[in-house]
MARVEXDREN-462094 format. One line per 4 residues: number of its first residue (from 1); for each residue y, x, z of C-alpha. Coordinates in nm, 3 decimals. Example, Ala and Ser with C-alpha at 12.3 -4.5 7.8 and 13.67 -1.06 7.14 Angstrom:
BEGIN
1 = -0.450,1.230,0.780 ~ -0.106,1.367,0.714
This chain:
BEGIN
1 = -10.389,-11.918,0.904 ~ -10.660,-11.708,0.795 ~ -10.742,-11.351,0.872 ~ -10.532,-11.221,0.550
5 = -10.273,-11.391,0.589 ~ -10.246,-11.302,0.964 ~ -10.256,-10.949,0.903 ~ -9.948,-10.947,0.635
9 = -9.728,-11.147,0.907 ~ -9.770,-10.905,1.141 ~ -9.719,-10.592,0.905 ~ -9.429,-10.774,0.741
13 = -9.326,-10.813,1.078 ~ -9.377,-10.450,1.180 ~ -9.184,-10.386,0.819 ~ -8.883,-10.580,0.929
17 = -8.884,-10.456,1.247 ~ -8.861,-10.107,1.170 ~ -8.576,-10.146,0.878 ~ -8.392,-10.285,1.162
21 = -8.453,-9.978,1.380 ~ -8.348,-9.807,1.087 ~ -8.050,-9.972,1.016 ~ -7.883,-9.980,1.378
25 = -7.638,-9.761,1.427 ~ -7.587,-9.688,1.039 ~ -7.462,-9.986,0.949 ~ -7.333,-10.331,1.117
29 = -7.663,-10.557,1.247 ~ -7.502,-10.759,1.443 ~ -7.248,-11.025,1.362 ~ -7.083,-11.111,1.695
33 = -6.992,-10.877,2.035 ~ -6.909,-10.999,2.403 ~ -6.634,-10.803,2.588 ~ -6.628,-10.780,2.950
37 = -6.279,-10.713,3.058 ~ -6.115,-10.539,3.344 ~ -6.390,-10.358,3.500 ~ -6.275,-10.141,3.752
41 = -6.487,-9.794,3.688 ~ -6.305,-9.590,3.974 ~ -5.985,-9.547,4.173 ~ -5.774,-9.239,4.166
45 = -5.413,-9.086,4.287 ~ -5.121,-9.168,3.953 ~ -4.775,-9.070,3.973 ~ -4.628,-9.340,3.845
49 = -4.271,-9.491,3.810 ~ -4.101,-9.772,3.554 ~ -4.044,-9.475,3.287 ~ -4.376,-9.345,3.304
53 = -4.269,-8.981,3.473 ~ -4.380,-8.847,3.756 ~ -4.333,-8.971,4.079 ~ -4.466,-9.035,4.426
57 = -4.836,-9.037,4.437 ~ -5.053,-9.400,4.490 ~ -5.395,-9.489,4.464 ~ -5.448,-9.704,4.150
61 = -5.761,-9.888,3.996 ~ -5.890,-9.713,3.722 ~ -6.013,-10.004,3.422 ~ -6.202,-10.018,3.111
65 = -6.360,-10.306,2.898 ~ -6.702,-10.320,2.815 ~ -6.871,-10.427,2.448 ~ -7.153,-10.511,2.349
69 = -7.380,-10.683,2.088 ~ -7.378,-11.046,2.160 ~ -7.756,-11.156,2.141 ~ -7.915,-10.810,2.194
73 = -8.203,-10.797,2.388 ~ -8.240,-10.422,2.404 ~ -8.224,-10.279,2.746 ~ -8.085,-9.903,2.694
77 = -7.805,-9.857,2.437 ~ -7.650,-9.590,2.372 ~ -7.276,-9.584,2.498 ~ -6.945,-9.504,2.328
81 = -6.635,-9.445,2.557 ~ -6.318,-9.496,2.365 ~ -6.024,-9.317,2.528 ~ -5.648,-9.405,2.382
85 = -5.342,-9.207,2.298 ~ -4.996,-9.252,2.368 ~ -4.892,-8.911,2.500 ~ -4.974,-8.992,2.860
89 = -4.668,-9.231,2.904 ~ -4.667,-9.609,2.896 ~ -4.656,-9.840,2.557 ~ -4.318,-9.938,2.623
93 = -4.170,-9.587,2.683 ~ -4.347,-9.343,2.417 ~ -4.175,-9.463,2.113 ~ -4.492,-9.586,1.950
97 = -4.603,-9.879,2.138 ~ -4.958,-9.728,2.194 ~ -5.181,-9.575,2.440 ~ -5.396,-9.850,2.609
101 = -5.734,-10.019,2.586 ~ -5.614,-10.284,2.444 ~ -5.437,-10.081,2.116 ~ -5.609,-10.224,1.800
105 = -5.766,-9.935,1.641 ~ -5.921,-9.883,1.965 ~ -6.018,-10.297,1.959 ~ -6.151,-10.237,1.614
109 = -6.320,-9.885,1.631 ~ -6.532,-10.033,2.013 ~ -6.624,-10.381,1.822 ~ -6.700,-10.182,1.499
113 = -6.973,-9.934,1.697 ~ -7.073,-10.244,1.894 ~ -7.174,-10.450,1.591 ~ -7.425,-10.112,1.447
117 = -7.594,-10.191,1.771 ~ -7.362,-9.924,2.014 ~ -7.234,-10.030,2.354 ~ -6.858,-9.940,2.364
121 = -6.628,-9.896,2.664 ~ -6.239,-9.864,2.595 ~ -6.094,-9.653,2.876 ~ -5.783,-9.661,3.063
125 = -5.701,-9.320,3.225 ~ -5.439,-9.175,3.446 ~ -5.084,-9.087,3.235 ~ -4.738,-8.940,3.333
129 = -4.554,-8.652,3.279 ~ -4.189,-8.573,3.224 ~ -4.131,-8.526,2.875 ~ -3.748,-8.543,2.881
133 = -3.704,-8.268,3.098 ~ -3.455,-7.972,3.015 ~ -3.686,-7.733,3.169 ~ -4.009,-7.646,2.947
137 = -4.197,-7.522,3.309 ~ -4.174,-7.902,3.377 ~ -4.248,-8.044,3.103 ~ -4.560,-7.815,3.053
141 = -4.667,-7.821,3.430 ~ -4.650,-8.240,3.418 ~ -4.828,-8.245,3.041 ~ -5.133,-8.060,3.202
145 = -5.185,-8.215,3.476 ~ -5.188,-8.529,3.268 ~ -5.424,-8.380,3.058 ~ -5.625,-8.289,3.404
149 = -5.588,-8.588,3.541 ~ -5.716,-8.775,3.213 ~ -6.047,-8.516,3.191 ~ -6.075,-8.614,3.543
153 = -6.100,-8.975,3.470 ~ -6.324,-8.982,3.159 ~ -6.567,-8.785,3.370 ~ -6.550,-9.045,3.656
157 = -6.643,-9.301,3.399 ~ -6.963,-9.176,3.272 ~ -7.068,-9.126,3.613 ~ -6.941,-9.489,3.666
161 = -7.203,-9.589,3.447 ~ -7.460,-9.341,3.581 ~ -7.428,-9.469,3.941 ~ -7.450,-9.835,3.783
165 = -7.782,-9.769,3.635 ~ -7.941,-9.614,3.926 ~ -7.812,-9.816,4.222 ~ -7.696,-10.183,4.049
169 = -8.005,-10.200,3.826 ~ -7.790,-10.141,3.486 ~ -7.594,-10.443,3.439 ~ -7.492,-10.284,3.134
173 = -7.759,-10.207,2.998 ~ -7.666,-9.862,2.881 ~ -7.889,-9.543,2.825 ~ -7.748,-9.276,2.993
177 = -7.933,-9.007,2.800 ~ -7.737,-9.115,2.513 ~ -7.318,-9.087,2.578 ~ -7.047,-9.046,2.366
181 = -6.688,-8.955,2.450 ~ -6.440,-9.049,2.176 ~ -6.073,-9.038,2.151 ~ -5.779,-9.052,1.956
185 = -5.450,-8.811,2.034 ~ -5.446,-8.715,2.372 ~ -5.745,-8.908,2.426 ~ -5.908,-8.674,2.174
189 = -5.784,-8.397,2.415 ~ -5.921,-8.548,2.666 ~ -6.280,-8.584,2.512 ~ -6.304,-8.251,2.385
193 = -6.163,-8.107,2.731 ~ -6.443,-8.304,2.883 ~ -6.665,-8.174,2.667 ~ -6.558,-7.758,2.671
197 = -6.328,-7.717,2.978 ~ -6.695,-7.696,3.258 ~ -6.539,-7.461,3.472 ~ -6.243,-7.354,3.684
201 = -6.154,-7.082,3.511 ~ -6.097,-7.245,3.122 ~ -5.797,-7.362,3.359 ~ -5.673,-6.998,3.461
205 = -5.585,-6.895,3.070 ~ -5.194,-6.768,3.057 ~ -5.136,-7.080,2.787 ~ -5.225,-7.267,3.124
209 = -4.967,-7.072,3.385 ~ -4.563,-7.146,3.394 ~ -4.306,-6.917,3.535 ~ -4.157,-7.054,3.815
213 = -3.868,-6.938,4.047 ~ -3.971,-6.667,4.338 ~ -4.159,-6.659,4.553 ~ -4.387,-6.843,4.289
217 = -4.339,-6.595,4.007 ~ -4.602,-6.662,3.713 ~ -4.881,-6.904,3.859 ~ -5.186,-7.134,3.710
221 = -5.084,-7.478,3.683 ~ -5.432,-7.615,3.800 ~ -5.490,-7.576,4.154 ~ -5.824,-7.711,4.223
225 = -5.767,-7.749,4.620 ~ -5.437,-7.961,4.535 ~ -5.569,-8.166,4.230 ~ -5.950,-8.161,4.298
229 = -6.246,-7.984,4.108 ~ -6.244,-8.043,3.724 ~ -6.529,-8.362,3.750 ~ -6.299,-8.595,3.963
233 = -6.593,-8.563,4.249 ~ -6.386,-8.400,4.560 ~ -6.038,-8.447,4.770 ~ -5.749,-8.311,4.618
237 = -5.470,-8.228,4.913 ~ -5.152,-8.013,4.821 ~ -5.187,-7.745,5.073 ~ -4.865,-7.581,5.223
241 = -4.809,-7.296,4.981 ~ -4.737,-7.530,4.639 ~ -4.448,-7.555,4.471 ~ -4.228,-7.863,4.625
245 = -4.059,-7.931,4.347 ~ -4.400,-8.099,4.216 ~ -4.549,-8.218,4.536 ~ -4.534,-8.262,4.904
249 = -4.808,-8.028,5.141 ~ -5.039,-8.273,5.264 ~ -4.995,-8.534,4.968 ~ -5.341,-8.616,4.814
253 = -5.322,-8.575,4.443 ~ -5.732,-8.670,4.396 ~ -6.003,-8.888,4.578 ~ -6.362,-8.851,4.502
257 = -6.537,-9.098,4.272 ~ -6.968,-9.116,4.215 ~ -7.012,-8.741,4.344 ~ -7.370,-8.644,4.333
261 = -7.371,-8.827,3.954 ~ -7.404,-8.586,3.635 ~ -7.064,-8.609,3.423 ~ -7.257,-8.469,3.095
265 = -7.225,-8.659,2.821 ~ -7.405,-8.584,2.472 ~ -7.124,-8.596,2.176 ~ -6.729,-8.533,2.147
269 = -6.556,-8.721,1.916 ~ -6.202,-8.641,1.802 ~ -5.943,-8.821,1.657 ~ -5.601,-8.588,1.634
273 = -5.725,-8.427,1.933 ~ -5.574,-8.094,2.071 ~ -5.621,-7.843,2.366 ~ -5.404,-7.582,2.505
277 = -5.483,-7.279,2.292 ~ -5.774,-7.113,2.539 ~ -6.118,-6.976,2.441 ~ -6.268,-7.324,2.628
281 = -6.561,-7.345,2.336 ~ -6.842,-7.178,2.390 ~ -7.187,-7.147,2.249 ~ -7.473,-7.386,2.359
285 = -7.216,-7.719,2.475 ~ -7.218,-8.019,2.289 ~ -7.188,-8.085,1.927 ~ -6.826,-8.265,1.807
289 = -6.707,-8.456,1.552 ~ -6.356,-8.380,1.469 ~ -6.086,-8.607,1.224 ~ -5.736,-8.465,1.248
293 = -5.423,-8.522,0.936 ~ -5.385,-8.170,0.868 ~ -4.974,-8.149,0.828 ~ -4.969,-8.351,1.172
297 = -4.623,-8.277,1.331 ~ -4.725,-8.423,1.722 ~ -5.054,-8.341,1.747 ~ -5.136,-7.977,1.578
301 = -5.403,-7.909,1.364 ~ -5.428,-7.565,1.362 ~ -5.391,-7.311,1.675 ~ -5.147,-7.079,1.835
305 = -4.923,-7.407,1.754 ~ -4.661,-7.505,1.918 ~ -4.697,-7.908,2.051 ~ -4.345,-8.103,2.076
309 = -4.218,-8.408,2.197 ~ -4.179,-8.687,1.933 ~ -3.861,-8.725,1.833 ~ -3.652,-8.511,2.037
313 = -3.874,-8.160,1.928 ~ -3.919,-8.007,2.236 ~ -4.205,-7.760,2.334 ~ -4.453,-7.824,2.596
317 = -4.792,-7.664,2.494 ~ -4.919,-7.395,2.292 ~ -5.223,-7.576,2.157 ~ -5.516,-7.551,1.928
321 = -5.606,-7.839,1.694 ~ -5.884,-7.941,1.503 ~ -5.826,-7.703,1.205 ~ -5.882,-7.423,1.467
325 = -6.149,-7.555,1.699 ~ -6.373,-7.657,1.405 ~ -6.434,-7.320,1.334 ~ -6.473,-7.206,1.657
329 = -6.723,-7.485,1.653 ~ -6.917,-7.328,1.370 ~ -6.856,-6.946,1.528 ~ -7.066,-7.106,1.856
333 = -7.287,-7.296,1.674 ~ -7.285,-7.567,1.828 ~ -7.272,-7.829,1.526 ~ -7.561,-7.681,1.407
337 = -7.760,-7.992,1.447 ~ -7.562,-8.192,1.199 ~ -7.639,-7.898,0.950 ~ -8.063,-7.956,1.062
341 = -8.010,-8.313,0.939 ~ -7.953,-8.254,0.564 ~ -7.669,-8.480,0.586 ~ -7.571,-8.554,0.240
345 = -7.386,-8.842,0.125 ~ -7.134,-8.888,-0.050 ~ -6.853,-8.891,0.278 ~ -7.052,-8.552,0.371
349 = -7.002,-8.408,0.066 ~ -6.597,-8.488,0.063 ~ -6.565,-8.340,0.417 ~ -6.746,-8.023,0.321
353 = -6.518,-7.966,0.013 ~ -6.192,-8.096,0.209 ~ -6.298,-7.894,0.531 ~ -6.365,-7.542,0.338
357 = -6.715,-7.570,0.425 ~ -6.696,-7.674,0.809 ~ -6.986,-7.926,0.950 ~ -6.834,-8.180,1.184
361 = -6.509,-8.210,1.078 ~ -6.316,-8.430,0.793 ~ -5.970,-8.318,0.789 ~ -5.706,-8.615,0.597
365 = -5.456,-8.403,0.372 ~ -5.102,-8.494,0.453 ~ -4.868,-8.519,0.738 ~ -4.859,-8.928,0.753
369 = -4.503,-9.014,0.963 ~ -4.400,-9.068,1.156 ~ -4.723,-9.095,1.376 ~ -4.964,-8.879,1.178
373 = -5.261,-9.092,1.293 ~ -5.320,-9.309,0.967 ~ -5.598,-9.489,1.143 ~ -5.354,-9.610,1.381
377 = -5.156,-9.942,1.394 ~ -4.949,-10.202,1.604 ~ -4.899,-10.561,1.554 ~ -4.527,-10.435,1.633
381 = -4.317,-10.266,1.779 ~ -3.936,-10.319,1.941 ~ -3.852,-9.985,2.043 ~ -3.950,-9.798,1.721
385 = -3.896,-10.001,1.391 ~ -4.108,-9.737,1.203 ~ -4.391,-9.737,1.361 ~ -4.682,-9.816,1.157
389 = -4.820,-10.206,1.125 ~ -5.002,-10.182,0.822 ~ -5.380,-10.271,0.961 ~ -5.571,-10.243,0.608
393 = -5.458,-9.913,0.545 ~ -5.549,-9.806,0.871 ~ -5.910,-9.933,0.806 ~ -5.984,-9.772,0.509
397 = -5.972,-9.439,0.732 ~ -6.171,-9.641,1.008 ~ -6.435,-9.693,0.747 ~ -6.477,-9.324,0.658
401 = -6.454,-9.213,0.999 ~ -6.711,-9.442,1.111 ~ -6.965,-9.380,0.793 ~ -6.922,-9.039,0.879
405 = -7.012,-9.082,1.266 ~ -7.272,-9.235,1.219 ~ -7.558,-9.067,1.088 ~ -7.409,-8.743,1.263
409 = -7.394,-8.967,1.601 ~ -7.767,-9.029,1.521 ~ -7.887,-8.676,1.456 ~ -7.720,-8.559,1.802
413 = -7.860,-8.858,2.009 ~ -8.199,-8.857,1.857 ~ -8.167,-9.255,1.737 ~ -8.299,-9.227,1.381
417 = -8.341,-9.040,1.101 ~ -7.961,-8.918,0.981 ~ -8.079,-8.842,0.620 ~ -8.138,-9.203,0.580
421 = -7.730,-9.250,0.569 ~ -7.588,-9.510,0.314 ~ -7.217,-9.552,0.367 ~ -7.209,-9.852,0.130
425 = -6.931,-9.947,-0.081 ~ -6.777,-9.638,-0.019 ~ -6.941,-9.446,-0.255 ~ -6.964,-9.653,-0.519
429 = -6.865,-9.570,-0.860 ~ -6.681,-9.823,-0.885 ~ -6.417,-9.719,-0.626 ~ -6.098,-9.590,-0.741
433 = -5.738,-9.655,-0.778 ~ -5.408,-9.517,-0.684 ~ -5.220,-9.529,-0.364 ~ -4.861,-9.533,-0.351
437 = -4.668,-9.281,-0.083 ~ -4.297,-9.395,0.013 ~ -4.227,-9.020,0.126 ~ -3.832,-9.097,0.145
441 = -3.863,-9.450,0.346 ~ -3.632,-9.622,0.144 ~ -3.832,-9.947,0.083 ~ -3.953,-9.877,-0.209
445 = -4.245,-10.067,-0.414 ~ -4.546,-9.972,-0.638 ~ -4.373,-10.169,-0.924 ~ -4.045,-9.941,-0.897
449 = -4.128,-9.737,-1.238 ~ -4.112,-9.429,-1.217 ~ -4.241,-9.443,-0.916 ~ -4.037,-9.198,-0.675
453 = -4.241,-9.128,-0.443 ~ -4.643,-8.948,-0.471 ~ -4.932,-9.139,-0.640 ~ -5.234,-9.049,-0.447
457 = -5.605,-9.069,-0.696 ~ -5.864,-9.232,-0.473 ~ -6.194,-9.118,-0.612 ~ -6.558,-9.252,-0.503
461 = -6.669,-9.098,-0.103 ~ -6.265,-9.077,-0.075 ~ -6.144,-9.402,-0.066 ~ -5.825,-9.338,0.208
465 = -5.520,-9.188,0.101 ~ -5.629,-8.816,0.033 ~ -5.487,-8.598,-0.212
């Protein structure tokens, strides 16, 4: 080979090289991903009994799996932790068959960041509470310390991974500069508590205190000396002045896991996510990405809303949803990076005009029953006939929610250069069409003329079931 012809190999080289750099996490570059199952990221105090309420306190394994690209040979990726829904309670007792690692939009969203070069991890947490309770003191005292309990737990897993780069010589791989925390429902809640709720007192807001009988009178339902401090990093031990209708004095409610590890984390992502309705965002914290059905009727959108039990209706929470924490998002100005990275595409340019103008979040018109997380889907489901199955609708939201990640994930983490953006297919002219809503249930078709239901226009950048 002469001299000439040396140099172009190596500059086409160079070329190819960097269009790759370029392309990873925009688009899918790999083709295959490896998942290691059933790591065991911590161990932690659950209440846990057959119906998934509370009951007596036991030290249980805390799991997640791990993706990753097969065939990379990069030594720091970035890393996505995926946290579930399913209302704290187990698959087979919250009506929707959902809320573990294993759920398939979880599968699919982990192996879809994995194969545009990500690492993923798909978290199990802590979960319990007594939703079926006559009393709304219990049912909001359990529901928050749930929602503790799971901030707790996503915490202990980035320092999981911390600890496992500094004293096991990262078996993962990971770079812990570069973390993401995203979840779906009360996962969501649990990433964006992660994310806002950094100290005590975000847990000492009256949306956060019950009323109980005397000598209790009106008290927080946090107590950081019974459960443990908000990272998961000290004991927890019920001392003798709590309320024994919850626990026992002396019962330990927390055990330390990784303390003397950082639990920050770089980006909040949030699928349906909600807090309790307290001023927890605040300017300078981390940037979020926020997706949320705007008529949702179990996981509000907007704030000052009151949160209810599927099915039955009862109130548990005064919360704040996505409509409400995306502008308190652009009040702190925290998103403000996305804005930096002239981030115009064609999915950008939908969310603006859907969102009213709001950076960071894409809000999906409609109320979507009976789980109103169109994303979301089970292969089936015994206890709940109506739960949703349909997988390729649920994808078409996956693939705007993703294409809209990822040049935002990009611009936040520093990986490449956001503007660069090409969602694909899903701005293409040449998508459109119509989708057909069943609004009454009553198994009816797209051929049924007229139609009696709503026809929904999908237009190019829009191609989920928006109106």
């Amino acid at each position: 080979m002469n001299r000439q012809s040396l140099l172009f190999a190596i500059l086409l080289l160079f070329s190819l090289q960097n269009l790759f750099a370029q392309a990873r996490y925009l688009e899918p570059v790999f083709d295959q991903v490896t998942v290691t199952k059933n790591v065991i990221y911590g161990q932690n105090i659950a209440f846990i009994t057959q119906q998934g309420i509370p009951g007596l306190p036991v030290s249980t394994p805390l799991v997640l799996d791990f993706y990753e690209p097969a065939g990379d040979t990069s030594t720091a990726r970035p890393l996505v932790l995926v946290f579930p829904g399913g209302f704290y309670l187990p698959s087979t007792n919250n009506g929707f068959c959902n809320g573990s690692r294993t759920d398939l939009s979880v599968v699919e969203t982990c192996t879809r960041l994995v194969k545009m070069g990500y690492t993923a991890a798909a978290v199990d947490y802590r979960w319990s509470w007594n939703p079926a309770s006559s009393d709304i003191q219990v049912r909001t005292w359990t529901f928050v310390h749930a929602m503790y309990r799971g901030i707790q737990d996503a915490r202990t897993a980035v320092r999981f991974f911390k600890k496992s780069t500094v004293e096991d010589g990262n078996p993962f791989r990971v770079d812990t500069s570069r973390i993401v925390m995203w979840g779906d429902a009360v996962g969501g809640q649990i990433a964006l508590g992660a994310a806002y709720a950094n100290d005590t007192a975000d847990w000492d807001h009256p949306s956060l205190k019950v009323v109980l009988q005397q000598p209790f009178g009106s008290i927080s339902i946090i107590n950081p000396v019974a459960d443990g401090n908000i990272w998961g990093t000290d004991l927890g031990i019920v001392p003798p002045d709590y309320p024994t209708a919850f626990a026992q004095p002396g019962d330990t409610l927390s055990i330390p896991n990784w303390p003397g590890y950082s639990s920050d984390f770089q980006l909040c992502v949030s699928m349906a996510g909600y807090i309790p309705d307290a001023p927890w965002i605040s300017p300078g914290e981390i940037p979020a990405i926020l997706y949320h059905a705007t008529d949702d009727a179990l996981q509000p959108c907007l704030g000052d809303a009151t949160a209810v039990t599927p099915f039955v209706g009862l109130p548990y929470l005064t919360a704040a949803g996505s409509c409400a924490l995306a502008e308190q998002l652009e009040i702190a100005g925290n998103n403000q990076i996305f804005k930096d990275a002239n981030i115009n595409d064609c999915i950008s340019t939908n969310a603006l005009v859907l969102s009213g103008g709001l950076e960071g979040f894409y809000p999906f018109n409609g109320q979507f029953l009976p789980l109103g997380r169109p994303w979301h889907w089970v292969s089936s489901c015994p206890n709940n006939p109506d739960a949703p199955t349909d997988g390729d609708f649920a994808r078409l939201y996956l693939d705007t929610m993703v294409a809209y990640f990822a040049p935002r994930a990009c611009a936040a983490l520093g990986l490449c250069n956001a503007s660069a953006q090409n969602p694909g297919g899903l701005c293409q002219p040449s998508v459109v069409g119509k989708v057909y809503v069943d609004l009454t249930n009553d198994g009816f078709t797209a051929d049924d003329l007229p139609f009696p239901g709503v026809v929904l226009e999908l237009q190019p950048g829009n191609r989920h079931a928006v109106s």
